[in-house]
PyMOL Python script that loads the backbone (N, CA, C, O; Angstrom):
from pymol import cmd

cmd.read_pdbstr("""\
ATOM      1  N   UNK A   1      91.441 138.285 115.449  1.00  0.00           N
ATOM      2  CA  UNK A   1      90.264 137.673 114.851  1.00  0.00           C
ATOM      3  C   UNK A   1      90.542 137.305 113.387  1.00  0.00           C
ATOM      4  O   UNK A   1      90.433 136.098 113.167  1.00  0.00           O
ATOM      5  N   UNK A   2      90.869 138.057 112.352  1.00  0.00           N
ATOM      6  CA  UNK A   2      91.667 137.922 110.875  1.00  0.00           C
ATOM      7  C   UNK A   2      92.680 136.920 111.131  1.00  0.00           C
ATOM      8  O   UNK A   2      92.765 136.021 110.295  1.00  0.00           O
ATOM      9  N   UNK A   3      93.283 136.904 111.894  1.00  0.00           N
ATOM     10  CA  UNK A   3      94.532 136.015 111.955  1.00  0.00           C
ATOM     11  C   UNK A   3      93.628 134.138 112.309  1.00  0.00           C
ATOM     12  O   UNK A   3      93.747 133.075 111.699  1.00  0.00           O
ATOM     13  N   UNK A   4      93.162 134.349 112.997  1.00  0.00           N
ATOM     14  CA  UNK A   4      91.843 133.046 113.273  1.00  0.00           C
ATOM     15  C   UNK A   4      91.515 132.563 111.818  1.00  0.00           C
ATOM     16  O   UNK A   4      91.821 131.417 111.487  1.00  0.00           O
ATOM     17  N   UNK A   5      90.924 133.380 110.983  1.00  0.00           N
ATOM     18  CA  UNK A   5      89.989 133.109 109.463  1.00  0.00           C
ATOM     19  C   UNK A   5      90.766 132.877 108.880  1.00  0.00           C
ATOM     20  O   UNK A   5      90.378 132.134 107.978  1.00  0.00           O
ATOM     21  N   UNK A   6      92.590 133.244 108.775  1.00  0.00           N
ATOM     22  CA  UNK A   6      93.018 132.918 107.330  1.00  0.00           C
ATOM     23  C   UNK A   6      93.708 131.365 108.501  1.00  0.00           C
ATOM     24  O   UNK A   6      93.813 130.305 107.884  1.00  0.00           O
ATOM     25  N   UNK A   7      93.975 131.341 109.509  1.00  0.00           N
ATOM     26  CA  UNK A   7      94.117 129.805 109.465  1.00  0.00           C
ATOM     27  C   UNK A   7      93.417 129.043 109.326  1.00  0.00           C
ATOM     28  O   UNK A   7      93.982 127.967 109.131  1.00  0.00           O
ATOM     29  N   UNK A   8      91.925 128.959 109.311  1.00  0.00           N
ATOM     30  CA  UNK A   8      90.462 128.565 109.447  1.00  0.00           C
ATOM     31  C   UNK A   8      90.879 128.144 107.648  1.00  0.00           C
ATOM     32  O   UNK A   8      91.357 127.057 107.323  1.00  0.00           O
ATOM     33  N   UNK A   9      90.647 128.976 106.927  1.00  0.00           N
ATOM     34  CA  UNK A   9      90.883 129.236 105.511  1.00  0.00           C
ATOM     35  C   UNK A   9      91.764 128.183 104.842  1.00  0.00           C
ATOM     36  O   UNK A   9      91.371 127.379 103.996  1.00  0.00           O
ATOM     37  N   UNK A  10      93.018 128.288 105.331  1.00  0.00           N
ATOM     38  CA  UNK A  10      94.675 127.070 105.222  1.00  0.00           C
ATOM     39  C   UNK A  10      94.301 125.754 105.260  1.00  0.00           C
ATOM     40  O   UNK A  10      94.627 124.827 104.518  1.00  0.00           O
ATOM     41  N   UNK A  11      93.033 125.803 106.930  1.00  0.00           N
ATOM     42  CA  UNK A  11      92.520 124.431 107.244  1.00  0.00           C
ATOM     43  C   UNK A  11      91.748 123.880 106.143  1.00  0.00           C
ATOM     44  O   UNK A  11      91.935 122.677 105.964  1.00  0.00           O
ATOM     45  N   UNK A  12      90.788 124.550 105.223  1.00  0.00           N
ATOM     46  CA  UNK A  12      90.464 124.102 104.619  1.00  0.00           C
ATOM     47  C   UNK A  12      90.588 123.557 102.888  1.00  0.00           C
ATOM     48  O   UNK A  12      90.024 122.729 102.173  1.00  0.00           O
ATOM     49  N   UNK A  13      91.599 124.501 102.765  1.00  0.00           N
ATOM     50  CA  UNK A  13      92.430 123.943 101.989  1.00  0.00           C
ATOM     51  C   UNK A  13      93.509 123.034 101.679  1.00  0.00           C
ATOM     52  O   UNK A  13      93.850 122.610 100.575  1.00  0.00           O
ATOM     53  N   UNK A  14      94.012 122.792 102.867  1.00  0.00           N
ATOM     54  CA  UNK A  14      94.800 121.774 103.088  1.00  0.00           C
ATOM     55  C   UNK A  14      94.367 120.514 103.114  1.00  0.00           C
ATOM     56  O   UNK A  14      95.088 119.518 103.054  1.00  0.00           O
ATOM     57  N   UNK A  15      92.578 120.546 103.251  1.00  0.00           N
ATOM     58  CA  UNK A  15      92.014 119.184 103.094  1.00  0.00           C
ATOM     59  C   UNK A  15      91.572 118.413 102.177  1.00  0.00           C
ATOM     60  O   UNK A  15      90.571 117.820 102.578  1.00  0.00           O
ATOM     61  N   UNK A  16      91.936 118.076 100.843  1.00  0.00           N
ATOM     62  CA  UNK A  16      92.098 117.970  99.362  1.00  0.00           C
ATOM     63  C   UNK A  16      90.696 116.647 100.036  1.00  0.00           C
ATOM     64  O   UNK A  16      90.637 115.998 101.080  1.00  0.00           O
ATOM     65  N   UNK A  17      89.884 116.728  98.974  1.00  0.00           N
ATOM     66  CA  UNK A  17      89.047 114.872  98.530  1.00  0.00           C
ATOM     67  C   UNK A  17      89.808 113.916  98.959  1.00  0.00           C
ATOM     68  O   UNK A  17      89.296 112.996  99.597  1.00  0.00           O
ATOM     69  N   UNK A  18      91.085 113.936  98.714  1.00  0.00           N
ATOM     70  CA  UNK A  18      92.163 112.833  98.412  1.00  0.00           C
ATOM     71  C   UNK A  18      92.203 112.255 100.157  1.00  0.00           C
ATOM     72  O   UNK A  18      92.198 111.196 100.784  1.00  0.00           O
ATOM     73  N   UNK A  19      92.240 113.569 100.370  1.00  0.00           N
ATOM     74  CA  UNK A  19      93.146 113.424 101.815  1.00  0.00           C
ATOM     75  C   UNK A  19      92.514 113.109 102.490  1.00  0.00           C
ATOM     76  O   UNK A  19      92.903 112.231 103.261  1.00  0.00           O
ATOM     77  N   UNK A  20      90.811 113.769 102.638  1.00  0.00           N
ATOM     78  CA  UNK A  20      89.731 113.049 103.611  1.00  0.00           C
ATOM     79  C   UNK A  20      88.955 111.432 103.356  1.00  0.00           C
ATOM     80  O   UNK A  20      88.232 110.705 104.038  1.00  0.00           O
ATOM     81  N   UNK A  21      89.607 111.361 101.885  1.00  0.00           N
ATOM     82  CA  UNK A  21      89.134 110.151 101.454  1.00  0.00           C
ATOM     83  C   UNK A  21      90.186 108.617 102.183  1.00  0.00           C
ATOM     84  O   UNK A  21      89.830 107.533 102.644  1.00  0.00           O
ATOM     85  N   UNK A  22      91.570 109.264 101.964  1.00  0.00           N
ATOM     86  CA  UNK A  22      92.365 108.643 102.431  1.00  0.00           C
ATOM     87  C   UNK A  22      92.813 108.380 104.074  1.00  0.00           C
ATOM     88  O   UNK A  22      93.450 107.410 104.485  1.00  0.00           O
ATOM     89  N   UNK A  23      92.250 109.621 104.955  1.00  0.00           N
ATOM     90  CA  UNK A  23      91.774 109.678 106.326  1.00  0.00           C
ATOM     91  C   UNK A  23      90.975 108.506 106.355  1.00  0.00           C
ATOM     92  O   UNK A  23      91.238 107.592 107.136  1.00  0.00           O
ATOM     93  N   UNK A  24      89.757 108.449 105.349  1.00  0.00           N
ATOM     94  CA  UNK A  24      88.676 107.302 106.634  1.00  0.00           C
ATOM     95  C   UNK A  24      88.999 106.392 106.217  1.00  0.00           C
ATOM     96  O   UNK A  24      88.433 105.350 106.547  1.00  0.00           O
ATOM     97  N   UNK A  25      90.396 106.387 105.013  1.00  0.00           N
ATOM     98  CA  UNK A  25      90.348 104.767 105.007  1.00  0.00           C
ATOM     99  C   UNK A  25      90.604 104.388 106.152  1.00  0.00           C
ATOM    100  O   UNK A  25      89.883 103.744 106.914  1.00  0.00           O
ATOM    101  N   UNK A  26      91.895 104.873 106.346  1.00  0.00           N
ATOM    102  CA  UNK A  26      92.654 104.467 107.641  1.00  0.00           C
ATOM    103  C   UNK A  26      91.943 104.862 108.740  1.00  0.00           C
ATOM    104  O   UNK A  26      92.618 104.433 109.676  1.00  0.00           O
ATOM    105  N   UNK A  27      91.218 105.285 109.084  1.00  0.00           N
ATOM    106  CA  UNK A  27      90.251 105.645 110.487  1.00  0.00           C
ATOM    107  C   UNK A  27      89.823 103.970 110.629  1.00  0.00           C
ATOM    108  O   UNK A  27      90.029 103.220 111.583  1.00  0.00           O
ATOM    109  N   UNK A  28      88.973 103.606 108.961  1.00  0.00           N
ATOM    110  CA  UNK A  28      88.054 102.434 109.405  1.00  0.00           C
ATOM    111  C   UNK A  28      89.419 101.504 109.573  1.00  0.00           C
ATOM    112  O   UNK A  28      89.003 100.443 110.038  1.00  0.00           O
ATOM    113  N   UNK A  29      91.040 101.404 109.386  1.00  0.00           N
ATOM    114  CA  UNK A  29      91.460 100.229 109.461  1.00  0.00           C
ATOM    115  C   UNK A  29      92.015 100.142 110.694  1.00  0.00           C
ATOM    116  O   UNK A  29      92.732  99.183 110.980  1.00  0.00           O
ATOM    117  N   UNK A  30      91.827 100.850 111.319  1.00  0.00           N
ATOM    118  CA  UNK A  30      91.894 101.343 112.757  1.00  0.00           C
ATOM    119  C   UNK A  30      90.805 101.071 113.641  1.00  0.00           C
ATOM    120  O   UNK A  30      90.806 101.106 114.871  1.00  0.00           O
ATOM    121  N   UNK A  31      89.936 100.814 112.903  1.00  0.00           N
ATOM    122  CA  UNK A  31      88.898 100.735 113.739  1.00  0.00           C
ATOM    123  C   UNK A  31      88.293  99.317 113.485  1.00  0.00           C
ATOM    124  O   UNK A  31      87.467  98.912 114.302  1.00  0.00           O
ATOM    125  N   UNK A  32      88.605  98.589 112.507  1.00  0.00           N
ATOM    126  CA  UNK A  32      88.363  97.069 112.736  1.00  0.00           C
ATOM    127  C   UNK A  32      89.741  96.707 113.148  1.00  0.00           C
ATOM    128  O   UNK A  32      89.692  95.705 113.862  1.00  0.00           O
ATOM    129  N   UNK A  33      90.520  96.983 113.035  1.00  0.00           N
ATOM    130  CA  UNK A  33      91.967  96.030 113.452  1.00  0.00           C
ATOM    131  C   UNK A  33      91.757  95.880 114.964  1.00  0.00           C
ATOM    132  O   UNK A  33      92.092  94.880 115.599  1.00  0.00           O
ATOM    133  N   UNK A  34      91.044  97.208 115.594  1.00  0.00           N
ATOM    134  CA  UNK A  34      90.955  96.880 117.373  1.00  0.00           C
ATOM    135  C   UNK A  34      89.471  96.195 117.807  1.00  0.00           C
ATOM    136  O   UNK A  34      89.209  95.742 118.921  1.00  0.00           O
ATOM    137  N   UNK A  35      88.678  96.233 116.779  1.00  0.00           N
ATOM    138  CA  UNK A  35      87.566  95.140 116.875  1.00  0.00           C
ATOM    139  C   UNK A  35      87.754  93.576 116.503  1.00  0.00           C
ATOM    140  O   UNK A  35      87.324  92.599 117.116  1.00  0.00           O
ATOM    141  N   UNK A  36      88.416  93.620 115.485  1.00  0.00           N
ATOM    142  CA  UNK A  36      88.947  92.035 115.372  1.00  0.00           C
ATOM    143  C   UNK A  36      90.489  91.334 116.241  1.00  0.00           C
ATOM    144  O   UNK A  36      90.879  90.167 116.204  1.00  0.00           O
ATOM    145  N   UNK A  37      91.106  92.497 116.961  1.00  0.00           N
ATOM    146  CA  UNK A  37      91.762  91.893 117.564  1.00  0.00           C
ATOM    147  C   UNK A  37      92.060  92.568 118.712  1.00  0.00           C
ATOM    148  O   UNK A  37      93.201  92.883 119.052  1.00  0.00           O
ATOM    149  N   UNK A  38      90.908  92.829 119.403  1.00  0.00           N
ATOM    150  CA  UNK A  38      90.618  93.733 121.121  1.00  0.00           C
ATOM    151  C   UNK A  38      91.918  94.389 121.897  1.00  0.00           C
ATOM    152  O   UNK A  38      92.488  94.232 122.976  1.00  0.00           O
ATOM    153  N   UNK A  39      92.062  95.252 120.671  1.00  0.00           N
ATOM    154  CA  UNK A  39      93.028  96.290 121.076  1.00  0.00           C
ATOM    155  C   UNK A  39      94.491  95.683 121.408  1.00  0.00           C
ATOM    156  O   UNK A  39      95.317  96.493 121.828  1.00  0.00           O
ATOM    157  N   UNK A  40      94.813  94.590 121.287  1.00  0.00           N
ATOM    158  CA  UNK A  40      96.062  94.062 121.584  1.00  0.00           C
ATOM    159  C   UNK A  40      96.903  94.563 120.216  1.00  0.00           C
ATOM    160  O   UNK A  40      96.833  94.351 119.006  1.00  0.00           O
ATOM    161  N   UNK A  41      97.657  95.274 121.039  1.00  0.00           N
ATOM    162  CA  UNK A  41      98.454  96.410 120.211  1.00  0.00           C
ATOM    163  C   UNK A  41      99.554  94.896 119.322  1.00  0.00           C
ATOM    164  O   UNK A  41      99.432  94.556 118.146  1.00  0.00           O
ATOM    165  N   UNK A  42     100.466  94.318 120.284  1.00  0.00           N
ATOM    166  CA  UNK A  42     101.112  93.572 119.621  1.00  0.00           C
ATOM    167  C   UNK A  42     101.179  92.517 118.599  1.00  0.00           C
ATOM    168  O   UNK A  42     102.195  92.243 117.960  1.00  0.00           O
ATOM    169  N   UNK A  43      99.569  91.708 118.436  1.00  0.00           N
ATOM    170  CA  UNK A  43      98.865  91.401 117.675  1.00  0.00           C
ATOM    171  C   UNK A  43      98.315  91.887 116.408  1.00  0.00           C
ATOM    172  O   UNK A  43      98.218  91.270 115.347  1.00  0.00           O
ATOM    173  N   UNK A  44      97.909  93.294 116.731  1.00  0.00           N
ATOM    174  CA  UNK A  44      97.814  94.382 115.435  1.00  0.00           C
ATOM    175  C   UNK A  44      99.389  94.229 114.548  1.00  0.00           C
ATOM    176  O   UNK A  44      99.695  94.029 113.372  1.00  0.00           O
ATOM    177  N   UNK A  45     100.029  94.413 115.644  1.00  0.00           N
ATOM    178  CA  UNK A  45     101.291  94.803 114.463  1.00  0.00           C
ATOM    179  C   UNK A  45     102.088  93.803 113.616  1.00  0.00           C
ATOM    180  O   UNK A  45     102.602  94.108 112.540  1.00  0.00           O
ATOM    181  N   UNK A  46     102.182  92.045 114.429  1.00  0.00           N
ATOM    182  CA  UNK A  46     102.256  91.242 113.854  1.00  0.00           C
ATOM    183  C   UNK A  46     100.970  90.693 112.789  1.00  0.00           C
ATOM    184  O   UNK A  46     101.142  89.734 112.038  1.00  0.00           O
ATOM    185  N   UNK A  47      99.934  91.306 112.846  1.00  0.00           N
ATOM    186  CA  UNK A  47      99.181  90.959 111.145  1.00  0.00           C
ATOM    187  C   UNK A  47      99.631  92.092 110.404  1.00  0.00           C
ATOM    188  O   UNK A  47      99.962  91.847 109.244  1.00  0.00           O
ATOM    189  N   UNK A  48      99.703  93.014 110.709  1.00  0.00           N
ATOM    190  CA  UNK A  48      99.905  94.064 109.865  1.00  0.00           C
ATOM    191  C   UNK A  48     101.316  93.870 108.936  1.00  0.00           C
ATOM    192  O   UNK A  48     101.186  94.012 107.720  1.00  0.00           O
ATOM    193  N   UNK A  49     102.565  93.573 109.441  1.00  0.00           N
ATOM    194  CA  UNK A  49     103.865  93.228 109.110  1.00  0.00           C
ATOM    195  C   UNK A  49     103.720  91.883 108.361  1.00  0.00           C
ATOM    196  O   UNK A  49     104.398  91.755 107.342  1.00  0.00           O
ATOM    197  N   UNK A  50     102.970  90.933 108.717  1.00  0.00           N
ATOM    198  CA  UNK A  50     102.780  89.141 107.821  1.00  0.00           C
ATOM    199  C   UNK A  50     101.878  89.038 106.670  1.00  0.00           C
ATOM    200  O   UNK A  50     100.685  89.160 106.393  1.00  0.00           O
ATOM    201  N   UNK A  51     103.269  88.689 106.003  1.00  0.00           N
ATOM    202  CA  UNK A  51     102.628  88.701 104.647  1.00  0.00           C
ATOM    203  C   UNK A  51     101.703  87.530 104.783  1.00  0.00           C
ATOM    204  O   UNK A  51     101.752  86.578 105.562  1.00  0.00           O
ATOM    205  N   UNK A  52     100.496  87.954 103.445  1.00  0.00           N
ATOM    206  CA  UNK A  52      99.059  86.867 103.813  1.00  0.00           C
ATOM    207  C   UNK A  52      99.308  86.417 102.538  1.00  0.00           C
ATOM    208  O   UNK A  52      99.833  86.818 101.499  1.00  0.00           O
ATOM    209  N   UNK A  53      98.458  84.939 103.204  1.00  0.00           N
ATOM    210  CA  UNK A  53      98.043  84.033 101.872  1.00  0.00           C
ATOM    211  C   UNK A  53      96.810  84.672 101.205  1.00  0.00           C
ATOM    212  O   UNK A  53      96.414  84.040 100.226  1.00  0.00           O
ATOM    213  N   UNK A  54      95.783  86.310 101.658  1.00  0.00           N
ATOM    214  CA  UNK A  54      94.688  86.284 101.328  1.00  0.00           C
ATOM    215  C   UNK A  54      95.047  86.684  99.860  1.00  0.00           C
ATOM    216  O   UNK A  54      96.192  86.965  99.505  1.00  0.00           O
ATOM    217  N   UNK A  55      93.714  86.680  98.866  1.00  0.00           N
ATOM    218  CA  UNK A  55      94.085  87.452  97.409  1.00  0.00           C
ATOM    219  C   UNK A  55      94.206  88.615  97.714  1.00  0.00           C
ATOM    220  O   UNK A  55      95.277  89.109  97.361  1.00  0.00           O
ATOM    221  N   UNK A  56      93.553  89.236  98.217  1.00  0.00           N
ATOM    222  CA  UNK A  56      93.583  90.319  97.891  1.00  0.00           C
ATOM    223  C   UNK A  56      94.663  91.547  98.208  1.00  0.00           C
ATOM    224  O   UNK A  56      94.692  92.771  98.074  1.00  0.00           O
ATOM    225  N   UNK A  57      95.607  90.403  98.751  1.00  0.00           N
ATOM    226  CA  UNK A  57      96.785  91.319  99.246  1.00  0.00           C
ATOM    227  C   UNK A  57      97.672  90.528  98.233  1.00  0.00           C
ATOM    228  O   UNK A  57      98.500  91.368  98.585  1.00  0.00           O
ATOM    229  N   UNK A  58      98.281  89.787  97.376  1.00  0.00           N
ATOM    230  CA  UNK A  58      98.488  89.501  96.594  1.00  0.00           C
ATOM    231  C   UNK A  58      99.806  88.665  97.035  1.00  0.00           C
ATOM    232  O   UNK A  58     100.591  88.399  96.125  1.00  0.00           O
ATOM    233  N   UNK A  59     100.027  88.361  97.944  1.00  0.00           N
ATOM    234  CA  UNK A  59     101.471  87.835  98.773  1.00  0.00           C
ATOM    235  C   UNK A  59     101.984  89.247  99.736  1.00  0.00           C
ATOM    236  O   UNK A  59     102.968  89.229 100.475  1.00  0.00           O
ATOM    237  N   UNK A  60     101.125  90.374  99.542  1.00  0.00           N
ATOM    238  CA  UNK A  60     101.902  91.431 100.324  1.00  0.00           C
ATOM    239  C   UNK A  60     101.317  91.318 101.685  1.00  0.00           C
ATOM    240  O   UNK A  60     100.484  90.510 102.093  1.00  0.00           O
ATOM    241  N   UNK A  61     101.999  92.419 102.390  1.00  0.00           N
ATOM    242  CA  UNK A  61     101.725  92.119 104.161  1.00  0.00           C
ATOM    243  C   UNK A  61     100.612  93.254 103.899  1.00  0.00           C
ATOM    244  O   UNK A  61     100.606  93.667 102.739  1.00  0.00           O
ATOM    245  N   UNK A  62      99.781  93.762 104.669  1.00  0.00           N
ATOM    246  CA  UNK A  62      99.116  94.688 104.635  1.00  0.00           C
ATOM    247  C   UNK A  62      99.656  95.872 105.084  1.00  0.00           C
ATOM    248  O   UNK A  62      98.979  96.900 105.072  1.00  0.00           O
ATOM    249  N   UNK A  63     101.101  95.850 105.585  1.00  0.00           N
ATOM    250  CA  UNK A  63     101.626  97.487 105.860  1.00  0.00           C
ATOM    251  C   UNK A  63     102.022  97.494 104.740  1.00  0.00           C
ATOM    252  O   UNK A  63     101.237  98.219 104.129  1.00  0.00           O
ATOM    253  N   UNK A  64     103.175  96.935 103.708  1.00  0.00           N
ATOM    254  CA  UNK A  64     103.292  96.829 102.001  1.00  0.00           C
ATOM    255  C   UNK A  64     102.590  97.471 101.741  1.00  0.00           C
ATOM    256  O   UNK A  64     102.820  98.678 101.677  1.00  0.00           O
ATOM    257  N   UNK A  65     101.180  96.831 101.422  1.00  0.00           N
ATOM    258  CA  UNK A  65      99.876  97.573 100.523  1.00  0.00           C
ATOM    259  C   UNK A  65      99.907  99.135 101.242  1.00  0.00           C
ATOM    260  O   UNK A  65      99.809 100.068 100.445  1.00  0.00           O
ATOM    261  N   UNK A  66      99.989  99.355 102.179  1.00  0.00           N
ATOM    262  CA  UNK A  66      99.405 100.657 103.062  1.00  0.00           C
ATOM    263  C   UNK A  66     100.635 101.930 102.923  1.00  0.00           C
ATOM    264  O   UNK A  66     100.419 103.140 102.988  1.00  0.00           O
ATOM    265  N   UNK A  67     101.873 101.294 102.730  1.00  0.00           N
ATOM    266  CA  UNK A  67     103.099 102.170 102.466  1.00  0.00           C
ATOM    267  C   UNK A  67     102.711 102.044 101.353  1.00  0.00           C
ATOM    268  O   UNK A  67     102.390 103.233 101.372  1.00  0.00           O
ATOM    269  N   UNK A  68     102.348 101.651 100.107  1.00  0.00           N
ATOM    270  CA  UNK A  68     102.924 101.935  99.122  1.00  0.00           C
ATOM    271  C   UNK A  68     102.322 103.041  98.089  1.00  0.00           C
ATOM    272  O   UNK A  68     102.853 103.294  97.007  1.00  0.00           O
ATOM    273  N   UNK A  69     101.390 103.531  98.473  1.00  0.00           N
ATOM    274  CA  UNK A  69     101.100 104.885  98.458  1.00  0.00           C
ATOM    275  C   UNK A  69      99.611 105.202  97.735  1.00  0.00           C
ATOM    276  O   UNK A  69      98.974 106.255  97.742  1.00  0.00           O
ATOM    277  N   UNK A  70      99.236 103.709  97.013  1.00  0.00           N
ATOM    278  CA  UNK A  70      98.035 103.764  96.392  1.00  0.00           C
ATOM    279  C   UNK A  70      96.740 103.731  97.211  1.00  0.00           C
ATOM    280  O   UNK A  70      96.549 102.902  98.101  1.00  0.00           O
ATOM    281  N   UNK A  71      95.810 104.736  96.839  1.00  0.00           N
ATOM    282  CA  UNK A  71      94.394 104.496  97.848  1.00  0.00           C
ATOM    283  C   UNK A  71      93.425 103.470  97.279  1.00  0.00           C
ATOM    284  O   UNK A  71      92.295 103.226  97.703  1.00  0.00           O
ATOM    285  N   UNK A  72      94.017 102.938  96.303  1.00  0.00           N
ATOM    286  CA  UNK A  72      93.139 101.759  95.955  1.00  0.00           C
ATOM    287  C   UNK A  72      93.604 100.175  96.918  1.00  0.00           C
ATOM    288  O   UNK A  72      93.060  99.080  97.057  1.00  0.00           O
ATOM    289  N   UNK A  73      95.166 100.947  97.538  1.00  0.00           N
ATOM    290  CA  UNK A  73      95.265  99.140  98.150  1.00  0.00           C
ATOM    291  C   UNK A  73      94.984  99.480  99.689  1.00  0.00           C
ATOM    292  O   UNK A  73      94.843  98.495 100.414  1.00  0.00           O
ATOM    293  N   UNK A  74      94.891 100.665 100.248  1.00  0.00           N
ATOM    294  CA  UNK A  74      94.174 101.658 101.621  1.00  0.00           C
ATOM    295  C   UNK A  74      92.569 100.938 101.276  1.00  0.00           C
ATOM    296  O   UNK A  74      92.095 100.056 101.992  1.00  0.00           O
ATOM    297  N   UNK A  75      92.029 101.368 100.337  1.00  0.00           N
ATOM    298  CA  UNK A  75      90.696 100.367 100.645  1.00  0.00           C
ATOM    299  C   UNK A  75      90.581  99.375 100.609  1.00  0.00           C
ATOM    300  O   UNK A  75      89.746  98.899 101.378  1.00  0.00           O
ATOM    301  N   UNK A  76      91.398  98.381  99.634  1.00  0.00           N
ATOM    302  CA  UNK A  76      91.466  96.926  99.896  1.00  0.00           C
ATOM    303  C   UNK A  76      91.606  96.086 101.054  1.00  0.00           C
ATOM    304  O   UNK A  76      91.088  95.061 101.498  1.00  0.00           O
ATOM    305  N   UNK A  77      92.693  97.084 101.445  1.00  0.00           N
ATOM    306  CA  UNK A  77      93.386  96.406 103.062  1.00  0.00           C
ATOM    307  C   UNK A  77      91.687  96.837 103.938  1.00  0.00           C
ATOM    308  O   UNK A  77      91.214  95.915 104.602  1.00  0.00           O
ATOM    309  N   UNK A  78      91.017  97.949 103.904  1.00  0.00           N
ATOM    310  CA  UNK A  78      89.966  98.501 104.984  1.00  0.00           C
ATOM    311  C   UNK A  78      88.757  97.566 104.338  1.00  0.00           C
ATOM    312  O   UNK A  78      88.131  96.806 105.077  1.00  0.00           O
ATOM    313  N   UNK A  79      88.501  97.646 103.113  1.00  0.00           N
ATOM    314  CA  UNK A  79      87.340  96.659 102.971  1.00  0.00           C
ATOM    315  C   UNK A  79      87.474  94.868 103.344  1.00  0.00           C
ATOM    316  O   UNK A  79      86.667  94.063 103.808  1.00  0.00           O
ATOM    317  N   UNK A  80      88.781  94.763 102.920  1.00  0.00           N
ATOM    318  CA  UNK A  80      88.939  93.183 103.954  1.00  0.00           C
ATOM    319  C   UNK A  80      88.599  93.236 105.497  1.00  0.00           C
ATOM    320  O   UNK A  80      87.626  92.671 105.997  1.00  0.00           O
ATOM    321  N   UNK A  81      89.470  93.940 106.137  1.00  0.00           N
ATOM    322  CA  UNK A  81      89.277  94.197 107.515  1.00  0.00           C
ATOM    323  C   UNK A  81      87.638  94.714 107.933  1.00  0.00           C
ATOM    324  O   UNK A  81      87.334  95.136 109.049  1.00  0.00           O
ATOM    325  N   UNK A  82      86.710  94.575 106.798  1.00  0.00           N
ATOM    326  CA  UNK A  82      85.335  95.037 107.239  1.00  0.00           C
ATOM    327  C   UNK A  82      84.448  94.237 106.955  1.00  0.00           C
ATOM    328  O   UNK A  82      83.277  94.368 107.314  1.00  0.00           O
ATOM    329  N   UNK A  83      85.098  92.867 105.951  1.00  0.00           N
ATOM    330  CA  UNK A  83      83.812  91.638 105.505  1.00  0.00           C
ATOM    331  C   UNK A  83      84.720  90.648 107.016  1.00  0.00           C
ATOM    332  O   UNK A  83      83.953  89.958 107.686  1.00  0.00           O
ATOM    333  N   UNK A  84      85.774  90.643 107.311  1.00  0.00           N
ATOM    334  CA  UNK A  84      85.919  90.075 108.079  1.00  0.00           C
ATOM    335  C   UNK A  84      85.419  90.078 109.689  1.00  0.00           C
ATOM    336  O   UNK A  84      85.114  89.212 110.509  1.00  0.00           O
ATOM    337  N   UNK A  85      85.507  91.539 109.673  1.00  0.00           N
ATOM    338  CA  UNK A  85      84.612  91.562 111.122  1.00  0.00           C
ATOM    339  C   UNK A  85      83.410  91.431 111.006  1.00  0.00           C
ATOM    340  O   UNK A  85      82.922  91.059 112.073  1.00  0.00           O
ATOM    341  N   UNK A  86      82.514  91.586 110.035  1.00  0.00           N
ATOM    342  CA  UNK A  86      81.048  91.228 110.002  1.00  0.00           C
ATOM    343  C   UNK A  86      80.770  89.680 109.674  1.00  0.00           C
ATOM    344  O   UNK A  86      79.662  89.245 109.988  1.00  0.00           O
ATOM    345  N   UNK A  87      81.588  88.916 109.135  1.00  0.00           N
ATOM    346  CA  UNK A  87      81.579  87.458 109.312  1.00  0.00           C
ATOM    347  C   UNK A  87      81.268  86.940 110.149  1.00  0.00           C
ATOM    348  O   UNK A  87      81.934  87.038 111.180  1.00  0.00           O
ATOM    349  N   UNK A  88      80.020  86.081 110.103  1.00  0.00           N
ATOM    350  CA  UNK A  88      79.864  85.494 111.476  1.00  0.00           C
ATOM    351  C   UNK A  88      81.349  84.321 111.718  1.00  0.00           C
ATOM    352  O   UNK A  88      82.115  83.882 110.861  1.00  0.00           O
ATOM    353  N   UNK A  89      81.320  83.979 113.865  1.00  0.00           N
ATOM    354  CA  UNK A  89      82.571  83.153 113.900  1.00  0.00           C
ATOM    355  C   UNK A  89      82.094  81.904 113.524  1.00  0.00           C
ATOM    356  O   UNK A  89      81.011  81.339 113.673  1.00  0.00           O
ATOM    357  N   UNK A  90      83.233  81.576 112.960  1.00  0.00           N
ATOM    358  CA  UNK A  90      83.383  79.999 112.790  1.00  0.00           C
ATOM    359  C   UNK A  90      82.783  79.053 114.017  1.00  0.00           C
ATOM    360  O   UNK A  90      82.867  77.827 113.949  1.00  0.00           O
TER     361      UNK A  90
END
""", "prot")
cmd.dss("prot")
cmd.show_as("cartoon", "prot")
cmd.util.cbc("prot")
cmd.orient("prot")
């Protein structure tokens, strides 16, 4: 039962602001990438890898922005991927 609480304990320390903040980025870019492009895995990965003309990726691909370690370009990449799916279609 003690042995339960101090991993319980680890769990919750191991979960920094940072880290749950940086979880939903990527939850939500996960979760519009298969709404804007219906789960077609191979499609996901070719936008993800092509670099964009958008600004806000600046000439980078959106895995760039997502490797490169900042959670300010984790929300950029998730807040694009979230005005875009609420856009009505063309």
């Amino acid at each position: 039962q003690l042995e339960h609480l101090e991993k319980e304990s680890d769990l919750h320390t191991a979960l920094t602001p940072e880290l749950v903040e940086r979880t939903s980025y990527l939850l939500g870019i996960e979760k519009y990438l298969e709404i804007l492009f219906n789960n077609e895995v191979a499609t996901i990965a070719d936008w993800v890898a092509r670099s964009s003309g958008v600004e806000v990726f600046a000439g980078r691909s959106p895995k760039q922005m997502l490797l490169n370690g900042r959670i300010n370009d984790q929300m950029r990449v998730r807040d694009y991927l979230a005005f875009v799916a609420s856009s009505p279609d063309p």
